[in-house]
Structures are given as C-alpha cells and as structure tokens.
N, C-alpha and C positions, 0 to 999 in steps of 0.2 A: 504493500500500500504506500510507503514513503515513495517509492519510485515514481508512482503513479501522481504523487502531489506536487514532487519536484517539477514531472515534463508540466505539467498544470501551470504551473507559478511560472516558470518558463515561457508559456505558450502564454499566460498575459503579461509579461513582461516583452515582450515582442511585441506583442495587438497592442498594446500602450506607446510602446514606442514609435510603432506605425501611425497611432492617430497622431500621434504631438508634430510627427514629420507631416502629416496631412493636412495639420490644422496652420503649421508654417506657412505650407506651397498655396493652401488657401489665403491667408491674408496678405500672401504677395501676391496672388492672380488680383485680389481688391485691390490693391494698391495700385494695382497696372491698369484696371478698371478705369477706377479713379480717376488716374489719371488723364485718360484715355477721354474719358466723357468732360472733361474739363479744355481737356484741347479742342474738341467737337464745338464746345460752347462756344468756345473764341471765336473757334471758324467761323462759325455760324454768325455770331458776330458782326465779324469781320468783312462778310458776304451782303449779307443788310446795310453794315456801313455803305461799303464800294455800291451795292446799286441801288442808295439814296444817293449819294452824290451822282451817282451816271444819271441820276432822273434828273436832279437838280438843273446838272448842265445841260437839261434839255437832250439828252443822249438817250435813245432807244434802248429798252433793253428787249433783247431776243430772246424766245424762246431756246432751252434746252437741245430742242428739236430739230433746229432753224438747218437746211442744207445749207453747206458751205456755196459760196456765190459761182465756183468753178462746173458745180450740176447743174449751171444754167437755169435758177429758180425752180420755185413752184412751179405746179401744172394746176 
C-alpha cells in the first residue's frame, strides 16, 4: 500500500505542477491579448482620425471595394 500512495503523491505532484505551468502560459497569452486589443484600438483610432481629416479637406473617401482606376471603372 505505501507504494501505491507514493506513485499517488507523485502523480499530483506533476498535475500541480502542470496547472501552475498552464496557469503561467495562460496569463501571458492575456497579456499578448491585451495587448493586442489595445493596438487594435489605436488603429482604429487612428483610421477615424485620417478619414475625418480626408472629409474635412473635402477629399472623397472610397469604398473598401472601389476597382483600382487601371480596370477601366465600373460597369
């Protein structure tokens, strides 16, 4: 029976050691998140800045969509 409680204590001394390493890789994927979603913001931002001033100066802004002018326009 001791043998039997040693691989025991063993086997959660591993599974403990597994979450603490899981719970690390976790709060640095958040971290990277985090981050991640805060650069996003800026853009975004940053995208709304640029075209308010492009309206300002009376500069169109194009659709996403728009064919480059070399396809010879819409049809």
């Amino acid at each position: 029976m001791p043998d039997r409680l040693v691989e025991l204590e063993s086997k959660v001394a591993m599974l403990e050691h597994t979450v603490d390493a899981l719970s690390g890789e976790l709060a640095a994927h958040q971290r990277t998140i985090d981050r991640l979603q805060a650069n996003v913001a800026a853009l975004v931002q940053q995208l709304k800045r640029q075209r308010g001033e492009a309206a300002d100066a009376g500069e169109p802004i194009e659709p996403h969509d728009t064919p480059p002018p070399h396809w010879g326009g819409r049809s």
